[in-house]
N, C-alpha and C positions, 0 to 999 in steps of 0.2 A: 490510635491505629497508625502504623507506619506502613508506607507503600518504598521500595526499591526500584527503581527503574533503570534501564537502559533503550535510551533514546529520550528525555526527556526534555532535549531544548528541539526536536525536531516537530515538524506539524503538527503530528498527531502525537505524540509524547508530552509535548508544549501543553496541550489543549487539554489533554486529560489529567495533566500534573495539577493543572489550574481549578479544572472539576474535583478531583480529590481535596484539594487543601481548602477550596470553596468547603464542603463536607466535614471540615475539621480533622482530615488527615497530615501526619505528618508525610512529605514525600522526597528521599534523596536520589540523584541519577548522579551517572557518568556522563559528559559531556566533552568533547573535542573543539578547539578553541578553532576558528574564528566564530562568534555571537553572531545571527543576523543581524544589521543593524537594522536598529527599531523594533525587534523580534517584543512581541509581548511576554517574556521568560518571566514568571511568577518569582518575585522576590523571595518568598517566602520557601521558596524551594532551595534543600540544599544542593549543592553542585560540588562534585567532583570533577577535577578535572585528571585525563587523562585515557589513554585506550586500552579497554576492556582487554584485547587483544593479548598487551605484551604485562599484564599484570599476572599476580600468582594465587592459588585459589587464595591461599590468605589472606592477602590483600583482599580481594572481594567477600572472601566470607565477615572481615571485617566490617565492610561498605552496610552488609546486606543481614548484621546482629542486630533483633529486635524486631526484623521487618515483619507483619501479617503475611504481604500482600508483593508478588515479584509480578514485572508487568515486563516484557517482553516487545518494545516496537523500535528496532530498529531492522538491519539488515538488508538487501538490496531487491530492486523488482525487476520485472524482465528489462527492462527500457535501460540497463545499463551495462555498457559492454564488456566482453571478457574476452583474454584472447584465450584460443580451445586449450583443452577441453574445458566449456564455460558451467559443466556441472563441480567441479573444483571450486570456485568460486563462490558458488550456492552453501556448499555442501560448509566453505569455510566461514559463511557470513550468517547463513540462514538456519545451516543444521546442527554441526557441530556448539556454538555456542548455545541454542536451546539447551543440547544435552549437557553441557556442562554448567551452568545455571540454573538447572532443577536437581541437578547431584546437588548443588550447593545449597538450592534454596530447601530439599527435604534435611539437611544436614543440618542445618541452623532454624528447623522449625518455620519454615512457613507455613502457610496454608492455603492459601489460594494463590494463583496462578493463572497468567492470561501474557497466552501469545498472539501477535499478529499474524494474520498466513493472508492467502490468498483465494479469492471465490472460485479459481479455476479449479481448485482441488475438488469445491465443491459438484462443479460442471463434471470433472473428471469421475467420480462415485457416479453422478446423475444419468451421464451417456457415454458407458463404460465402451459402447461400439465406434466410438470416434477415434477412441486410443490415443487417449492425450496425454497418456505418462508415458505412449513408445514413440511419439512425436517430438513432443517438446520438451528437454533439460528442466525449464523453470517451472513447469506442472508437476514434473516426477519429483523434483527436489520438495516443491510445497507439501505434496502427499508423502515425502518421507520426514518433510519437516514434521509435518501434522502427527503424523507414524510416532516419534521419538517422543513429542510432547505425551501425547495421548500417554504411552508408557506407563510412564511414571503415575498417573493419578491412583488414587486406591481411595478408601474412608478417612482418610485423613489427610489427606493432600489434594485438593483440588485445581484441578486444570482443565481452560478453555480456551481453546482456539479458535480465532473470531477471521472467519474467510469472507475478508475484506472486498468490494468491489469497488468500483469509477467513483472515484472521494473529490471534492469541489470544494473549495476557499482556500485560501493562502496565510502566509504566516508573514510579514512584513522584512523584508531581503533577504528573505531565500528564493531559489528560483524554481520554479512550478515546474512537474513534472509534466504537465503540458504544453511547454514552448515545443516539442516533436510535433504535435497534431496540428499547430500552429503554420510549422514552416512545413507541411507535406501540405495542406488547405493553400496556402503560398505557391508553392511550386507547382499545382494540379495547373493551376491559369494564374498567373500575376497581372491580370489584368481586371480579375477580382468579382471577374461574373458567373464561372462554374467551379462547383465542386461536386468530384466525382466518388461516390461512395456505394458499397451495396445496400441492398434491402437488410431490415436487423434491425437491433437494439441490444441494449444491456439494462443492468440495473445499476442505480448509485445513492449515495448519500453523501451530506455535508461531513465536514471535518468535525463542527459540535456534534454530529450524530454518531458519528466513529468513537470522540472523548465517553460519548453515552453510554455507550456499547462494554467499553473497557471499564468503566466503574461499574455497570451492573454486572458485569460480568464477575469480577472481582468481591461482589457484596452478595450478589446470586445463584452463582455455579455452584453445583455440587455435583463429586467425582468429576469424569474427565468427559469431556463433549466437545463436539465441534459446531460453530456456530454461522452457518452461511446467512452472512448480513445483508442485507438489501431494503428499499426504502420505496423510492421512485425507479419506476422503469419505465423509460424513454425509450420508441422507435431512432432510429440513426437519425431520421427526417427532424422528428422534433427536438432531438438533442443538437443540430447542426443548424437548424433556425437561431435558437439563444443563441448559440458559438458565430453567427453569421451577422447577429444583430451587435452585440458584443463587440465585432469588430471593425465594426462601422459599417458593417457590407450586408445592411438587408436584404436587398434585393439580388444577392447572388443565387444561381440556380442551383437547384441538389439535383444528379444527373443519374440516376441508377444506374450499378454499371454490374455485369453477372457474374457467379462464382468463379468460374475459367479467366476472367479479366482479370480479375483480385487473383490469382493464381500464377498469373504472366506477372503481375509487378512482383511478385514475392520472388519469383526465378528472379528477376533482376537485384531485388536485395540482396537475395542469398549469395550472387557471383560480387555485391561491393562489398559484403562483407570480409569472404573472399582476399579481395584484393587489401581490406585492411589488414588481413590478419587476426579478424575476428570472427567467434560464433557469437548467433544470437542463441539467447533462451529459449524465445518461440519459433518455431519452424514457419517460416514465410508462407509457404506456400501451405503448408496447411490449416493455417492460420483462419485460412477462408471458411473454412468448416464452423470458426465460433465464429464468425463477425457477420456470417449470411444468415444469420437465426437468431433469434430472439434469447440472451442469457438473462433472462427474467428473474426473479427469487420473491416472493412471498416475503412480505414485511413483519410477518408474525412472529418472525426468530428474534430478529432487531427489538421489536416492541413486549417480548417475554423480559429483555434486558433492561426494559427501559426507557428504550430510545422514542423521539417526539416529532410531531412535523417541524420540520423548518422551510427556510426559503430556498427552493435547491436551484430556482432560477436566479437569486441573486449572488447564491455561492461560483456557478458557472459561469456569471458574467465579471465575476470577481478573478477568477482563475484566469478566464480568456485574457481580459485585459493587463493583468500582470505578465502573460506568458508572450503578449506583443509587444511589451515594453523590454520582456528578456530579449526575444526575437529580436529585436531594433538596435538592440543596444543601447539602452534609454535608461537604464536601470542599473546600477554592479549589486548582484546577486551572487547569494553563496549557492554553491553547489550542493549536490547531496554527498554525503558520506557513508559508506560502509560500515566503520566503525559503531 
């Protein structure tokens, strides 16, 4: 069995490349040079180097003769800026390539199929009253990403899109998409006693539970589905205890603070954005609407895949403390990529 990937020296590409070839799969990706250093990259895996982007379908239909199995995790998350129109950016990272890597991959016989998307899509179907694809860029793009995947599935081409939530552990220099939560926990008080957040939670799971999720899905799916993944679901409280212990800072306080509050810093985002020249994905201010409520999901979707307990308190104290050494400067980490 051969697996195709794009993004396979990345976190969650890395992790499940590793889980495949564990399984006796063969697996090749594309990859963009510089390597984390130290990255755990599976030897055994082949690598391509070069960007998906400016290749021709030839070139990749080459990459991708033989393959069962095409796996989809790269592309970009809200947390990474564009200057407007920032749905451009989605559409060229996260949608357009979906569509044209399942032209390819039904062209040269694949079979199964698994993208990465995102759990807001799911929230978005969940509480269609919120209006979170006429809010936010990066929700509508996920739901048109999810759209185009979906497509293409029939009785002989199967596709799953795995709407991924708050993922925990790190991959050895690269740098965590959590140094942001880091230095805004920083900036509330530097003096290291309050932190100010609403009432809420979400859901998440480890990065081995993510690699789970893409091999069962990959061995499991049939026809096309979408698959909202969740594991552990932490109140804000008990997720920012770990994140507080994590950072040396036990005893800092968690200060509840109300929707309208979360709503006034988000007007302030929105005018630095502004001034940078940039949009964000999510709409600041109504941002407030998921972060004051509970984005829960049922582990039963994750666990039809596969997926196992793990330790999600050591993965988060794993994340924190990488993303304070990004923070510091303690560390040279690679950045994320688009590609």
């Amino acid at each position: 069995m051969k697996v195709f990937m794009i993004g396979g020296t990345g976190l969650l590409g890395c992790a499940a490349a590793q889980m495949f070839i564990d399984k006796g799969y063969e697996v090749t990706s594309i990859a963009l040079p510089p390597l984390p250093a130290g990255a755990p990259i599976p030897k055994e895996m082949d690598l391509k180097w070069g960007n998906y982007l400016e290749m021709s379908d030839d070139e990749l239909l080459e990459m991708m003769k033989g393959a069962d199995t095409f796996v989809f995790a790269a592309g970009v998350d809200e947390r990474v800026e564009f200057p407007a129109p920032v749905y451009e950016a989605y559409r060229k990272y996260n949608i357009e390539p979906v569509r044209r890597f399942l032209t390819l991959a039904k062209k040269c016989g694949v079979k199964n199929n698994v993208i990465l998307g995102s759990y807001f899509a799911y929230f978005a179907k969940t509480w269609p009253e919120l209006k979170l694809t006429e809010y936010h860029p990066y929700i509508r793009s996920r739901i048109e990403q999810e759209n185009v995947a979906l497509s293409f599935a029939d009785d002989d081409f199967n596709v799953a899109v795995l709407e991924l939530p708050y993922i925990f552990g790190t991959q050895p220099g690269r740098k965590p998409v959590w140094v942001i939560l880091i230095e805004q926990i920083h900036n509330m008080d530097k003096s290291g006693h309050i932190t100010m957040y609403p009432k809420g939670g979400t859901t998440m799971v480890t990065v081995r539970q993510v690699a789970q999720s893409i091999v069962g899905a990959a061995e499991r799916n049939k026809g096309g589905n979408a698959y909202p993944i969740g594991y552990y679901n932490l109140t804000w409280d008990d997720f920012l205890t770990i994140v507080h212990e994590a950072m040396g800072t036990p005893d800092r306080k968690i200060i509840h603070i109300a929707k309208w509050m979360f709503k006034m810093y988000g007007v302030k985002m929105i005018k630095d954005y502004e001034k940078r020249n940039v949009e964000g994905g999510i709409n600041a201010v109504q941002l407030a609407e998921i972060m004051c409520r509970n984005t829960f999901i049922d582990k039963k979707w994750a666990v039809s895949l596969g997926v196992t307990e793990d330790d999600i308190k050591s993965a988060i104290f794993d994340s924190v403390k990488l993303s304070v050494d990004a923070f510091n400067g303690t560390q040279e980490l690679v950045e994320m990529k688009s590609e």
